[in-house]
C-alpha positions in Angstrom: 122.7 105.0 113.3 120.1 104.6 110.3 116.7 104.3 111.9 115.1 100.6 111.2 111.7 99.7 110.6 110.1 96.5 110.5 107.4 95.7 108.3 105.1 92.6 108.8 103.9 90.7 105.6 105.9 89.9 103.0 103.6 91.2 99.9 104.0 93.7 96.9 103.3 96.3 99.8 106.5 95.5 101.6 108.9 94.8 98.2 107.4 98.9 97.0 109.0 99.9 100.4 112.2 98.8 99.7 113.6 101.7 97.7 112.5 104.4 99.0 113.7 103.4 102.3 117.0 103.1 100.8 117.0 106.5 99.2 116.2 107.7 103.0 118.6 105.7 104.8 116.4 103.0 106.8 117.1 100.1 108.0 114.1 98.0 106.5 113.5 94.9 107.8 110.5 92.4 106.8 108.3 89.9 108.5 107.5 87.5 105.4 105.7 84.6 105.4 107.5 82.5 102.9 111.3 82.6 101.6 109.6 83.2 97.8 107.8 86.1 99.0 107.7 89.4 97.0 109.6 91.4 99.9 112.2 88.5 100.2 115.2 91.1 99.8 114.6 92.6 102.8 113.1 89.6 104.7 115.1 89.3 107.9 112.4 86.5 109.0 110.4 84.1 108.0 107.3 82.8 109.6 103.6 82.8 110.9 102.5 86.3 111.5 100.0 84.9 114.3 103.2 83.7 115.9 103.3 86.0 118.6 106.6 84.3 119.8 108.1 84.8 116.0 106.8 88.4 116.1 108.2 89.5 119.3 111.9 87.7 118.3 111.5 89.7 115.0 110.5 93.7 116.1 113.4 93.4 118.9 116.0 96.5 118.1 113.4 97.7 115.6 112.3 101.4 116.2 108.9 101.1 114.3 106.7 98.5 113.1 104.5 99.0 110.5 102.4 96.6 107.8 101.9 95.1 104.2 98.1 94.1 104.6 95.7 94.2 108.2 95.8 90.9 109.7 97.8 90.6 112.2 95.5 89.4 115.6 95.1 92.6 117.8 96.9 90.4 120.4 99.8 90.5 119.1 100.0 94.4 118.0 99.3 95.0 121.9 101.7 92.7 122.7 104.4 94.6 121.1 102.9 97.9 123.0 103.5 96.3 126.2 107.1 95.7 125.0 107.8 99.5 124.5 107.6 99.3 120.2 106.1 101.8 118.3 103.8 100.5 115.8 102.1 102.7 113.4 99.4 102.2 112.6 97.9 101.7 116.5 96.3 98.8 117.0 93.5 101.0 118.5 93.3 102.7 114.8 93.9 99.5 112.9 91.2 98.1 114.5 88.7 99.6 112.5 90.5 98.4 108.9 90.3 94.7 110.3 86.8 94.9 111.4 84.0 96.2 109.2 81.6 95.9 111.8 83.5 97.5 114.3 84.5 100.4 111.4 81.1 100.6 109.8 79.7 101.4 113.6 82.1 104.2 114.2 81.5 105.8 111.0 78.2 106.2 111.9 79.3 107.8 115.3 80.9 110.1 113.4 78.4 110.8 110.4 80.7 109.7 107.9 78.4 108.7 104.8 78.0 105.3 104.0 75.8 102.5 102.7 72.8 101.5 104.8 74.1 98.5 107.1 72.6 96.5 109.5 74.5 93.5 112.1 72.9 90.3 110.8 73.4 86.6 112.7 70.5 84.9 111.2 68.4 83.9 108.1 65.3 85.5 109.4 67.2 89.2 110.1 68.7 89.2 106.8 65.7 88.5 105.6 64.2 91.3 107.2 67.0 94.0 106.1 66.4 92.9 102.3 62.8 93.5 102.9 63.2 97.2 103.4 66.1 97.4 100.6 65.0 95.8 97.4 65.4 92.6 98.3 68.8 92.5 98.1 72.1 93.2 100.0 75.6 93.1 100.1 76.8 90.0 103.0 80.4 90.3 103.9 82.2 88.9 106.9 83.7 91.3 109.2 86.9 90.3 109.1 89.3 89.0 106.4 88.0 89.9 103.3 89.6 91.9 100.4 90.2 92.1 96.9 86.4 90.7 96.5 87.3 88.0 98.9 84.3 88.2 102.2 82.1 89.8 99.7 79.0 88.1 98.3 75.6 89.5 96.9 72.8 87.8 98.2 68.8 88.1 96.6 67.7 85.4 98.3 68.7 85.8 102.4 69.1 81.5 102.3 71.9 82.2 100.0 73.8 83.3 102.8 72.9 80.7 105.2 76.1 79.0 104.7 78.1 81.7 106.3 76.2 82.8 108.5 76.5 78.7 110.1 80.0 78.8 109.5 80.4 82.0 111.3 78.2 80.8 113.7 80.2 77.5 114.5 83.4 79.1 114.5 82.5 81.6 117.4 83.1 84.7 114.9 79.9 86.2 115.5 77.4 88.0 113.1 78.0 89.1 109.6 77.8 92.8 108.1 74.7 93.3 105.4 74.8 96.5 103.4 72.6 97.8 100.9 73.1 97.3 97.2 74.4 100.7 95.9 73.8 101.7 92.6 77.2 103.8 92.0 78.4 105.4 89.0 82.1 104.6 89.9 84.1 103.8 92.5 86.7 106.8 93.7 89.5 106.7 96.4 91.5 109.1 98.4 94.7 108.5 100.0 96.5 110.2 102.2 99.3 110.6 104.8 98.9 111.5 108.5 102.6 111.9 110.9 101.8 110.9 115.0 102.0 114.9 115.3 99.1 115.3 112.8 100.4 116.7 109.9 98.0 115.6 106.8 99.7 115.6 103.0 97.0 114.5 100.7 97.3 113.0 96.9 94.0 114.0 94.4 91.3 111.8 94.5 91.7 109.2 91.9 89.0 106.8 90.1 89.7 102.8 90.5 87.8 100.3 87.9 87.5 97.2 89.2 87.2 93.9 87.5 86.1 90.8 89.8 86.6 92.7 92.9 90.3 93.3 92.2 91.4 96.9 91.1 92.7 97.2 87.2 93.1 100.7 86.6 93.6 103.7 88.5 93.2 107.5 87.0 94.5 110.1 88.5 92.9 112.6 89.2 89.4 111.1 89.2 87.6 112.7 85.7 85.3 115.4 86.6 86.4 115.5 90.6 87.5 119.2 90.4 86.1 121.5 93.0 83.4 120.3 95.7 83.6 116.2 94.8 87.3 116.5 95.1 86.2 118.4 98.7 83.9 116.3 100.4 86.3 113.0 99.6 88.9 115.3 100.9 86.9 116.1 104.0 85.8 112.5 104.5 89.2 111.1 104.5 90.5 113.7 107.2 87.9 113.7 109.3 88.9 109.7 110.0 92.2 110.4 110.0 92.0 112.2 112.2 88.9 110.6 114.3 90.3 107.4 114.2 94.1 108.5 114.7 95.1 107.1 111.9 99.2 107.3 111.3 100.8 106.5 107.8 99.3 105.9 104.7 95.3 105.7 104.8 93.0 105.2 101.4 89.4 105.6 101.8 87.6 103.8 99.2 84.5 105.6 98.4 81.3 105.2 96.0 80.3 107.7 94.3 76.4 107.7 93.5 74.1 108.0 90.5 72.5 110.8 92.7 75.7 112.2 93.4 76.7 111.5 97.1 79.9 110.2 98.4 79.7 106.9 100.6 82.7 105.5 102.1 83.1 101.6 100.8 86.3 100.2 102.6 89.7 101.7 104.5 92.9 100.8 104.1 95.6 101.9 106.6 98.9 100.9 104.8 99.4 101.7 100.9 96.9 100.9 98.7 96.4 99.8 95.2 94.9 102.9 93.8 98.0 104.9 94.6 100.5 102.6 92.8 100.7 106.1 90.1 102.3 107.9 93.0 105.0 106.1 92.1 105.9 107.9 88.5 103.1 110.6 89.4 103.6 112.0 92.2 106.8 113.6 93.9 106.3 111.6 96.7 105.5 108.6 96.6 102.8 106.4 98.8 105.7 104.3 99.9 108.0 107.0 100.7 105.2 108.7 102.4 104.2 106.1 104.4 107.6 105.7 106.0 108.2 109.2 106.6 104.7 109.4 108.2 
């Protein structure tokens, strides 16, 4: 019997899936959210991925579960724990790719560079973070935000008082300031990591962003030969590997005007700078990620 996997969200992710896990003999089956969606040749179910009801109907006789994007409520991913379903990512890994704060905090635990960050719920104590980084930072809300979405820079802390109220009312807590980087580009590395450990990596590539949305990806990164292509190397398994990360991860990573690495974002599905793996790579992302 082919082995199925069930992928939730209906995006570009899931529809890249598709034939590869053809050419390996998987039964892929998708979660969508509307009958139009990009994955709808393989949807098997349409529906509210908050659902836990519609969720639960749809991973029964599946052998994995996996995802096109990070926002299904941790709930629900321990809900289909309890139900015996393997679902890779973990919820105890994905955690830290649907939570910023959560992530940024655990990065530090583990002395993975990144930007200088501080937890801010008011006015007053963003005020007081800009104050000691050139007046200015980076505001993003912990969870939901991507593709330039949950991202605003603020020189002036009131201009953030609108989500920090917001936030506030809604009972989703504080909000994640960073400081400004001044980066000469922005770099990711992606890998692949099985449940028994096993790490395949793809070269570090650059991204160029335009509006907070990725436009071009080469691959390899110019320049990234030897100890740049190292450290990102080094970065990317270490939370792999910290975090017990399984599939596809992409670490999203600035890369300095004084030359230092600093990790940006994570992913833990395939990503948008590894698209090129596709054409240029024997493997790739989206045949990775399901044999991972």
């Amino acid at each position: 019997m082919s082995p199925s996997v069930g992928v939730i969200g209906g995006g570009q992710l899931a529809r890249m899936m598709i034939a590869p896990a053809v050419a390996l003999g998987i039964d892929l089956r998708v979660f969508a959210e509307t009958v139009d969606s990009s994955a709808s040749l393989a949807a098997t179910t349409v529906g509210d991925y908050r659902d836990e009801v519609a969720v639960l109907a749809f991973v029964r006789g599946l052998d994995v579960v996996t995802f096109d994007h990070e926002h299904v409520p941790r709930s629900i991913l321990l809900a289909l724990l309890q139900e015996g379903i393997a679902v890779h990512p973990r919820p105890d890994a994905l955690h830290f790719a649907q939570d910023k704060l959560a992530m940024r905090t655990r990065l530090t635990e583990l002395g993975v560079a990144a930007p200088e960050w501080r937890v801010v719920a008011s006015v007053a104590e963003l005020s007081a973070f800009m104050a000691t980084h050139g007046g200015a930072a980076m505001v993003k809300t912990p969870r939901g935000g991507y593709d330039g979405k949950g991202v605003r820079v603020v020189r002036e802390a009131a201009d953030a008082a609108d989500w920090l109220d917001r936030a506030a009312a809604a009972g989703d807590g504080p909000l994640l300031a960073e400081e400004l980087v001044s980066f000469r580009r922005e770099l990711s590395q992606v890998l692949a990591r099985r449940p028994s450990g096993e790490i395949m990596l793809w070269p570090v590539v650059e991204s160029i962003q335009r509006a907070g949305v990725c436009v071009e990806v080469i691959a390899p990164a110019p320049d990234s030969v030897g100890i740049l292509a190292g450290v990102a190397a080094d970065m990317a398994i270490t939370i792999a590997e910290q975090l017990d990360v399984t599939g596809v991860l992409a670490v999203e990573l600035f890369h300095t005007t004084d030359e230092r690495l600093l990790v940006n974002e994570l992913a833990m599905r395939p990503h948008n700078s590894a698209h090129w793996t596709i054409d240029g790579s024997t493997t790739s992302q989206f045949e990775q990620h399901l044999r991972a």
